[in-house]
C-alpha positions as CSV (number, residue, x, y, z in Angstrom):
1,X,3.3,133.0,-25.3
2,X,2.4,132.3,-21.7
3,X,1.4,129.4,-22.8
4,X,4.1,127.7,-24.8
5,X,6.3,129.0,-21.9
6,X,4.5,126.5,-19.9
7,X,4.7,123.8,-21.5
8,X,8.6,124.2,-21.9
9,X,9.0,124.4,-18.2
10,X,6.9,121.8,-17.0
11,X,8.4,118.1,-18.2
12,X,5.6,115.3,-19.3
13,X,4.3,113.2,-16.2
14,X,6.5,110.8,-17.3
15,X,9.7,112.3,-17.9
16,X,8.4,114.3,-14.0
17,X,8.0,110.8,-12.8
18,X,11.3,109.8,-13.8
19,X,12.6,112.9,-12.2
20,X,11.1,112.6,-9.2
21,X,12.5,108.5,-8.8
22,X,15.9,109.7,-9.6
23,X,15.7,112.5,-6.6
24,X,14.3,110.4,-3.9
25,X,14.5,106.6,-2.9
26,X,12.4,104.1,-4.0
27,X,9.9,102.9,-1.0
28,X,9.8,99.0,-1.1
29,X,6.1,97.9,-1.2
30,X,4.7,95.5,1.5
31,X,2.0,92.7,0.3
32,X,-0.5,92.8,2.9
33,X,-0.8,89.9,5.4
34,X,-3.0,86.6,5.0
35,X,-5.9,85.9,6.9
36,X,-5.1,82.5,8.8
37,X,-8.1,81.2,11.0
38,X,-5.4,78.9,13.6
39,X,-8.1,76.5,15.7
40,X,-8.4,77.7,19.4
41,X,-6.5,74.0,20.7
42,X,-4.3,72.3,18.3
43,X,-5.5,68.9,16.7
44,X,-3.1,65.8,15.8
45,X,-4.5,63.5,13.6
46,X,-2.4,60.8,13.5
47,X,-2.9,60.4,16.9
48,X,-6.4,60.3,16.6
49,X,-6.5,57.8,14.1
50,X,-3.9,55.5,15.7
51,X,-6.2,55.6,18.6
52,X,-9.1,54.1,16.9
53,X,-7.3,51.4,15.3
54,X,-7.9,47.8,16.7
55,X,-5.2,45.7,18.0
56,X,-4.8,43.4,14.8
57,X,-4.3,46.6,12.7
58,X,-1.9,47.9,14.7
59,X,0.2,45.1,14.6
60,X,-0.3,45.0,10.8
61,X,0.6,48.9,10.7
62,X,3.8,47.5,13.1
63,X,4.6,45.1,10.1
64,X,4.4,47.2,7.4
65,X,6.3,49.9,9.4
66,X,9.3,47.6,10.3
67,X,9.5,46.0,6.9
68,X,9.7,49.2,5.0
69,X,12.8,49.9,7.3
70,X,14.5,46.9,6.8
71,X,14.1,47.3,3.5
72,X,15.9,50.6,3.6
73,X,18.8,49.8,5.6
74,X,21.8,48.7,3.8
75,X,24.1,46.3,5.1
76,X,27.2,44.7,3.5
77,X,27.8,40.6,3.4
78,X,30.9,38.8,2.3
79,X,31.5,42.2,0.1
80,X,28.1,42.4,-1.4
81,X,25.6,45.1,-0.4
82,X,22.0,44.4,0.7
83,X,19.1,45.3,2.7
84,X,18.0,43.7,6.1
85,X,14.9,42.3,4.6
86,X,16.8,40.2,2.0
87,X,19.2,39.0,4.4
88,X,16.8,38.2,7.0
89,X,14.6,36.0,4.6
90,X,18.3,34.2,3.2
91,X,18.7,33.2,6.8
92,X,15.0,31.6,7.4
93,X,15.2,29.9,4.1
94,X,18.9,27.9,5.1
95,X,17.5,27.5,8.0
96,X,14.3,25.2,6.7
97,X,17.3,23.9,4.9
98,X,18.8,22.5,7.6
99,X,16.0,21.5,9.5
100,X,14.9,19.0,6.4
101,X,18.6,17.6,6.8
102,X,19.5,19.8,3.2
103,X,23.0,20.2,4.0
104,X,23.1,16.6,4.6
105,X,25.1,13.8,2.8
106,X,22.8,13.6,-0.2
107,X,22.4,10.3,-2.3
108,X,24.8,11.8,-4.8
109,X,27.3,11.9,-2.4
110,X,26.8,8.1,-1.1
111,X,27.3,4.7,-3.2
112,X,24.3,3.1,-4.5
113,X,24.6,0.2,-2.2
114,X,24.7,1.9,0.4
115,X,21.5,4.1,-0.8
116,X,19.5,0.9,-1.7
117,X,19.9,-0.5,1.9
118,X,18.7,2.4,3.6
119,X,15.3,2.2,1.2
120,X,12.6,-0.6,2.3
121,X,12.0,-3.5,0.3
122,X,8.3,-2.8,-0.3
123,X,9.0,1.1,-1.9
124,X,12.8,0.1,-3.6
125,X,11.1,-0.8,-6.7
126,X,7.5,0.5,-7.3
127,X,7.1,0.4,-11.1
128,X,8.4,-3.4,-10.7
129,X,5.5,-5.8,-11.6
130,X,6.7,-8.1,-8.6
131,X,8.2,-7.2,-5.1
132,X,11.5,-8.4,-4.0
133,X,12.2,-8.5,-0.3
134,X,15.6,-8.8,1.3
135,X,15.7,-12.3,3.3
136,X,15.7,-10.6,6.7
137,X,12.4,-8.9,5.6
138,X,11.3,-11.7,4.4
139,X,12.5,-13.4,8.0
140,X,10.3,-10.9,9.5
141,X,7.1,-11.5,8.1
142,X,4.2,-12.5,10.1
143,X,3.9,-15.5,7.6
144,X,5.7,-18.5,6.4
145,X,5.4,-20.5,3.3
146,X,4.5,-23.8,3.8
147,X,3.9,-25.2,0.3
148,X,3.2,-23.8,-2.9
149,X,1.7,-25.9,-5.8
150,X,-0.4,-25.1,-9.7
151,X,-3.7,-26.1,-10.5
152,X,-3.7,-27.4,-14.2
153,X,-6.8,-28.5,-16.2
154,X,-6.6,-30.8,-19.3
155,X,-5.5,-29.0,-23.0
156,X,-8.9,-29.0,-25.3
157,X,-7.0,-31.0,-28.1
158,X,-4.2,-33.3,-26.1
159,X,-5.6,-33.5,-22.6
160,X,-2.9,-34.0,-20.0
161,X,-0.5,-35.4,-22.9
162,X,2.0,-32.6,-22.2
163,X,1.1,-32.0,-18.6
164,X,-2.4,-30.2,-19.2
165,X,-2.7,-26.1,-18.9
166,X,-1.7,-24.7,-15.9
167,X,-4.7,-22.6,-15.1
168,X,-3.1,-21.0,-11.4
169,X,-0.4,-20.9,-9.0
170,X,-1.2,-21.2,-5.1
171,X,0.9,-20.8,-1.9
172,X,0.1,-22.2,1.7
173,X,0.9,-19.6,4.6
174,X,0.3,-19.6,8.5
175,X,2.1,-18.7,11.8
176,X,5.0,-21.7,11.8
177,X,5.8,-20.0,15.5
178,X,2.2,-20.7,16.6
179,X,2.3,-24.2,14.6
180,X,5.1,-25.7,17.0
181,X,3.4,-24.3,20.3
182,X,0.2,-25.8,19.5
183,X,0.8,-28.7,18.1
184,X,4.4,-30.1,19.5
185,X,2.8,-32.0,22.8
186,X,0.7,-34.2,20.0
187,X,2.9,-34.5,17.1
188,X,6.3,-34.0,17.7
189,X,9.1,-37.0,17.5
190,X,7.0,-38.7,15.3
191,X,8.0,-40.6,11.6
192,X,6.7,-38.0,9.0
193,X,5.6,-40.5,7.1
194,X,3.1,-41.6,9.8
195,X,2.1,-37.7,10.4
196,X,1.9,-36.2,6.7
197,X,-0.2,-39.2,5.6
198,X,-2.2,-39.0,8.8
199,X,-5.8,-37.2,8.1
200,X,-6.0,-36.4,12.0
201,X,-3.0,-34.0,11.4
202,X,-4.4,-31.9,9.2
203,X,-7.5,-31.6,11.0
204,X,-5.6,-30.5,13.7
205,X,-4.2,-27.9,11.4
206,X,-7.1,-26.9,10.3
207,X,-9.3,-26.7,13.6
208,X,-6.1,-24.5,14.8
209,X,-6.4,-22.3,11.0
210,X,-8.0,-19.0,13.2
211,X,-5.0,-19.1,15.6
212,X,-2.2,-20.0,12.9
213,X,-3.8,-17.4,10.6
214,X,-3.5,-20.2,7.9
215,X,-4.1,-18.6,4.4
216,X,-4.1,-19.4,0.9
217,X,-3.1,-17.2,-1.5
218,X,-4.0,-18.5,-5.8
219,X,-2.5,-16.2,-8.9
220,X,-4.1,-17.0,-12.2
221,X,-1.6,-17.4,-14.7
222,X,-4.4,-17.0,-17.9
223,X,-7.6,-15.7,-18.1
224,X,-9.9,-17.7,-16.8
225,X,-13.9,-17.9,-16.8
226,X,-15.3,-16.5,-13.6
227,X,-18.3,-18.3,-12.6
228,X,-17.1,-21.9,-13.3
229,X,-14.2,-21.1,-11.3
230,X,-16.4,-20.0,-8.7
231,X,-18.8,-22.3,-8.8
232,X,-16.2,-25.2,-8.4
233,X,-14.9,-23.6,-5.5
234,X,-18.5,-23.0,-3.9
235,X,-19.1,-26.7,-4.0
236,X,-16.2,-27.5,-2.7
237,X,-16.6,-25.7,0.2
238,X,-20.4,-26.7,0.6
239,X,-19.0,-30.4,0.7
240,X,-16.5,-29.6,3.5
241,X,-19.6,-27.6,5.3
242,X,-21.4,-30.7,5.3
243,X,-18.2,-32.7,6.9
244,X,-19.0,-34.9,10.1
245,X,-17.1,-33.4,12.7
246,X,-14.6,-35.9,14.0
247,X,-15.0,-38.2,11.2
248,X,-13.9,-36.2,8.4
249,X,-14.4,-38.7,5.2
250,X,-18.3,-38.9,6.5
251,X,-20.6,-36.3,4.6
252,X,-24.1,-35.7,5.4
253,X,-26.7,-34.8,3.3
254,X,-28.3,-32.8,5.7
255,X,-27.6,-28.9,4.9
256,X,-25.8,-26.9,7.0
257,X,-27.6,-24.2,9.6
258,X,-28.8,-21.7,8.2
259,X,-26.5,-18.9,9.1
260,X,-23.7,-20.4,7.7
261,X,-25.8,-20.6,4.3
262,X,-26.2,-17.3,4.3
263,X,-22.8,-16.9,4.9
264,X,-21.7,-19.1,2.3
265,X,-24.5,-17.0,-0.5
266,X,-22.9,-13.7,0.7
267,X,-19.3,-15.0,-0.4
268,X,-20.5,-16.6,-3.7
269,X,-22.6,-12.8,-3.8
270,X,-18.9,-11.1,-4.0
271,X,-17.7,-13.0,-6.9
272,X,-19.9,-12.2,-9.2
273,X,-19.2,-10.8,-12.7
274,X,-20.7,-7.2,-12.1
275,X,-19.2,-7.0,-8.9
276,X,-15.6,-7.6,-10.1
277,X,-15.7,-6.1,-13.4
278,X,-15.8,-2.3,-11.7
279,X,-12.3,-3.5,-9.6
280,X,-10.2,-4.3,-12.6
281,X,-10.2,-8.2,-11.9
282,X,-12.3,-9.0,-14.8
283,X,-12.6,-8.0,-18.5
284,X,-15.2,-7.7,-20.8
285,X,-15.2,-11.2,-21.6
286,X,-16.1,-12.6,-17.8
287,X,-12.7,-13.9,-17.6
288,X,-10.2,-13.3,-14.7
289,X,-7.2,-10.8,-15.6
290,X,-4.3,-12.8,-14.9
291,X,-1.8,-12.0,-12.6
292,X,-4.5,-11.2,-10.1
293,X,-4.2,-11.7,-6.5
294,X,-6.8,-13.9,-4.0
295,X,-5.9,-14.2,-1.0
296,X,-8.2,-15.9,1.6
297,X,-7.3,-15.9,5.4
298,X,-8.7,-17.6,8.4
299,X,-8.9,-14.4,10.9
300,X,-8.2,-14.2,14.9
301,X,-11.6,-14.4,15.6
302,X,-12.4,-17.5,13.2
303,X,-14.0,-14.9,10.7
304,X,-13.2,-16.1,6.8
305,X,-12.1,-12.6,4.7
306,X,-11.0,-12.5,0.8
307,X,-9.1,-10.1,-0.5
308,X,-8.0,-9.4,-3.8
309,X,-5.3,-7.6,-6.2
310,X,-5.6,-5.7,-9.0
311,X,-2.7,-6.8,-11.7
312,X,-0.2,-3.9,-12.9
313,X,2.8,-2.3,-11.3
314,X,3.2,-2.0,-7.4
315,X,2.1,1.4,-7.5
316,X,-0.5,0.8,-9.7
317,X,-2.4,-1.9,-8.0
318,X,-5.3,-1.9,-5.9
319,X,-6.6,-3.5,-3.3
320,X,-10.4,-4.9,-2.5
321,X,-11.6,-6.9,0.2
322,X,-14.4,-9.2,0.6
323,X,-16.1,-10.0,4.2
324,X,-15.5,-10.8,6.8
325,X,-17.8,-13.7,7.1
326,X,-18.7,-14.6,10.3
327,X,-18.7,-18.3,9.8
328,X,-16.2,-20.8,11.4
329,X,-17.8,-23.3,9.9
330,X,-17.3,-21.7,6.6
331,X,-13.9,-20.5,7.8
332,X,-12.7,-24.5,8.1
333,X,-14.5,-25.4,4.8
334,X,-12.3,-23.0,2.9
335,X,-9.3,-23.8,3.5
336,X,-10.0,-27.8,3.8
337,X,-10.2,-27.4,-0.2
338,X,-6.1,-27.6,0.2
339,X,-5.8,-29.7,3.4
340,X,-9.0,-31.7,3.9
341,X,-9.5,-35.2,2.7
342,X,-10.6,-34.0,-0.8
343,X,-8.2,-31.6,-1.5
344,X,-7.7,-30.7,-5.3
345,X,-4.1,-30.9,-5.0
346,X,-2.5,-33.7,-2.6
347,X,1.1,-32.5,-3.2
348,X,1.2,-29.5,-1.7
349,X,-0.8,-30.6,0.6
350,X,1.4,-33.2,1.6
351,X,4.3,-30.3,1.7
352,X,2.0,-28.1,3.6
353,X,2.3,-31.3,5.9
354,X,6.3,-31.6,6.2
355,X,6.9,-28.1,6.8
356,X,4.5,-28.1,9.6
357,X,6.4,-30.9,10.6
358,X,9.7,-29.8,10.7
359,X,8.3,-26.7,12.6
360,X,6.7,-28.9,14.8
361,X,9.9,-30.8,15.6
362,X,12.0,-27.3,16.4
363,X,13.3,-26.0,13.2
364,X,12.6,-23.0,11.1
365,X,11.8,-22.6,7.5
366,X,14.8,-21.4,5.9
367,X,18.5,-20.7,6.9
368,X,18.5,-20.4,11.1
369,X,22.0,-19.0,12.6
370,X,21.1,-18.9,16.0
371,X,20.2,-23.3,15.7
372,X,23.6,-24.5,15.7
373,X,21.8,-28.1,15.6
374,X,19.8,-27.1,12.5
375,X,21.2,-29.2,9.4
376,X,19.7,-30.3,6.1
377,X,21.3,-33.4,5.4
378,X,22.5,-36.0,7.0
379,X,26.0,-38.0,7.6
380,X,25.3,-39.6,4.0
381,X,24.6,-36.0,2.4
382,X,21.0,-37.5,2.4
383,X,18.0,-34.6,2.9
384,X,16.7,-34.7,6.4
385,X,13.0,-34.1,5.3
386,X,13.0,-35.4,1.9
387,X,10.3,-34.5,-0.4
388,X,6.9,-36.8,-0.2
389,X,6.2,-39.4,-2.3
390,X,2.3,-38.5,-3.8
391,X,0.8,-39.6,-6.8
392,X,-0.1,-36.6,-8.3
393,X,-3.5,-36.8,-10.1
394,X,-4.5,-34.0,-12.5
395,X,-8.1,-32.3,-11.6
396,X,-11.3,-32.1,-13.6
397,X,-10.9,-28.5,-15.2
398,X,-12.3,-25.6,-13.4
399,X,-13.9,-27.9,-10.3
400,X,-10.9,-28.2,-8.1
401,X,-10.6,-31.9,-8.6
402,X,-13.2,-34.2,-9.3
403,X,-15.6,-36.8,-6.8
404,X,-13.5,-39.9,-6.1
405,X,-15.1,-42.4,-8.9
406,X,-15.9,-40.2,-11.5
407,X,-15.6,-41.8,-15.1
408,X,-13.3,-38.9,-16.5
409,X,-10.8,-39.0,-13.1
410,X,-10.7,-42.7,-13.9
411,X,-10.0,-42.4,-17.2
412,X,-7.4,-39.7,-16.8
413,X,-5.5,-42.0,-14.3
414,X,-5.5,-44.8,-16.8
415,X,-4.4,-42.9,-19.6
416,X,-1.4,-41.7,-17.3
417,X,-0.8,-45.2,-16.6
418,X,-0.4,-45.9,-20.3
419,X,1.8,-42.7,-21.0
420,X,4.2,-42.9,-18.4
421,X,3.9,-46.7,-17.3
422,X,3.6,-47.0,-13.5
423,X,6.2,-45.6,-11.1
């Protein structure tokens, strides 16, 4: 009985527990402290690893530092937001702008005349085939025209019936400036007549060429063999090699020394056919491209140089150059093939001769403003210089002109004779 009393009396230790809680207050429970092992003297990394750093890298670290600001601070412009960084880098780019004259008068905004004039002659039209100069840039090259001829060789069929093939064109060009100061004390005031037919003029010319720059410039108009055309002009200038001096229609047999041979072999050396063939000037046949440029030119020093052309557009073309040869000898020889005594084409020499004269006699080739006294004609309308009379006789083809007697020359003459009756 004792015993179920007990039990009554005393509550469950739960239901005691919950008694007990409900009597007293709760007591809060406090989590026990963390261990924390501080270092005795307090470390700061950065600063440690700032101080290592070289001075390149700490201008790189600078950089990056300033560049992630700008980046963050936002601005406004004309009423659109931005960062510094964008704006900075607007402001360098109108400024290289500026600097290559961008906000400038663009050729949009000027008339085509006005663009054209401020462009130079040489790069106005560089996928032209020929170039066009203005006349005061043509005025202010270092060169004048002096004559300008073709070389034609007789037609396989007809001959010179219908004036032969024309084969290549040729200009004369020298220093007309130099001309007059060198040669006005000797031939100046003279009768043209009595200069251009004069032999002693020319020579003049031509003992002068290194000073006057004198130059001779030949275009082929077809393609035509290389080595005959070579050969012809190799002989040609062997015969003016072997020239007396002073007594030009006198040719020795004798050879010339023999540095100027070699000379001589070394130019027929750089027109050979495997030579030119890598340049462009001649095709698979051996024949020369037409429209080809040779250009041979007496230099300051008396030096003979050859240059030559490629054909195409101006921007295509390319440029090779043969010599110098250092031969004055050689040098004279070359260009007496145009204003020796056997030159292959006595016209143009003959016009090589008048303008030199009318140089000589203090006038200039072409239109002069500042020479009041300058005038082409005279009270009768009549030319002042008028053009030479010169019996023009057709070449052998391919040799520059034949020796004077040869059977074919002769023949061509007579057969002009017969054609065209005498004039």
């Amino acid at each position: 009985m004792q015993k179920h009393a007990d039990f009554l009396i005393r509550p469950c230790a739960p239901f005691a527990a919950a008694a007990a809680s409900s009597e007293a207050p709760k007591k809060k429970c406090r989590a026990k402290a963390k261990e924390v092992s501080t270092p005795e003297e307090p470390r700061d990394e950065k600063a440690e690893i700032l101080a290592r750093l070289t001075p390149e890298e700490k201008k790189k670290l600078t950089a990056v530092l300033l560049l992630e600001k700008l980046k963050k601070k936002r601005v406004r412009v004309d009423g659109k937001r931005t960062n510094l960084y964008k704006l900075g880098k607007e402001i360098v780019r109108e400024q290289q702008i500026e600097d290559v004259g961008g906000y400038e008068p663009q050729i949009r905004d000027r008339h085509r005349w006005d663009v054209n004039e401020s462009i130079p002659g040489e790069q106005l039209r560089p996928g032209a085939f020929k170039m066009q100069l203005r006349p005061d840039e043509e005025a202010a090259l270092p060169l004048d025209l002096l004559a300008r001829g073709h070389h034609f060789s007789p037609h396989p069929i007809v001959g010179y019936t219908f004036g032969g093939r024309r084969d290549f064109a040729f200009g004369i060009y020298a220093r007309a400036d130099e001309a007059r100061e060198l040669l006005k004390d000797k031939w100046a005031g003279l009768p043209r007549d009595k200069v251009i037919f004069n032999q002693d003029f020319y020579e003049d010319l031509l003992d002068n060429a290194h000073k006057l720059e004198l130059t001779i410039m030949a275009l082929p108009v077809r393609p035509l063999p290389l080595q005959p055309l070579r050969d012809g002009f190799i002989d040609r200038i062997s015969l003016g090699m072997r020239q007396v001096p002073g007594k030009p229609l006198l040719v020795t047999q004798e050879p010339p020394p023999d540095e100027d041979l070699k000379e001589l072999q070394d130019l027929r050396d750089s027109f050979t056919e495997d030579t030119l063939s890598r340049t462009g000037l001649v095709d698979k046949k051996g024949n020369i491209v037409p429209d080809s440029h040779f250009i041979f030119t007496a230099l300051p020093n008396a030096d003979f140089m050859a240059e030559m052309i490629t054909p195409g557009r101006l921007r295509d073309r390319k440029s090779f150059v043969a010599g110098p040869f250092k031969s004055a000898r050689l040098t004279r020889a070359a260009l007496s093939t145009l204003l020796g005594p056997f030159s292959f084409d006595a016209q143009a020499k003959a016009q090589a001769g008048q303008a030199a004269v009318y140089v000589i006699n203090g006038f200039k080739l072409g239109l002069d403003p500042s020479n009041a006294n300058q005038v082409f004609a005279d009270l009768d309308n009549n030319p002042v210089f008028p053009e030479p009379k010169v019996e023009v006789i057709p070449p052998e083809t391919q040799k520059f002109a034949t020796e004077e007697g040869s059977p074919l020359l002769l023949r061509n003459i007579e057969r002009r004779r017969e054609i065209f009756g005498a004039r």
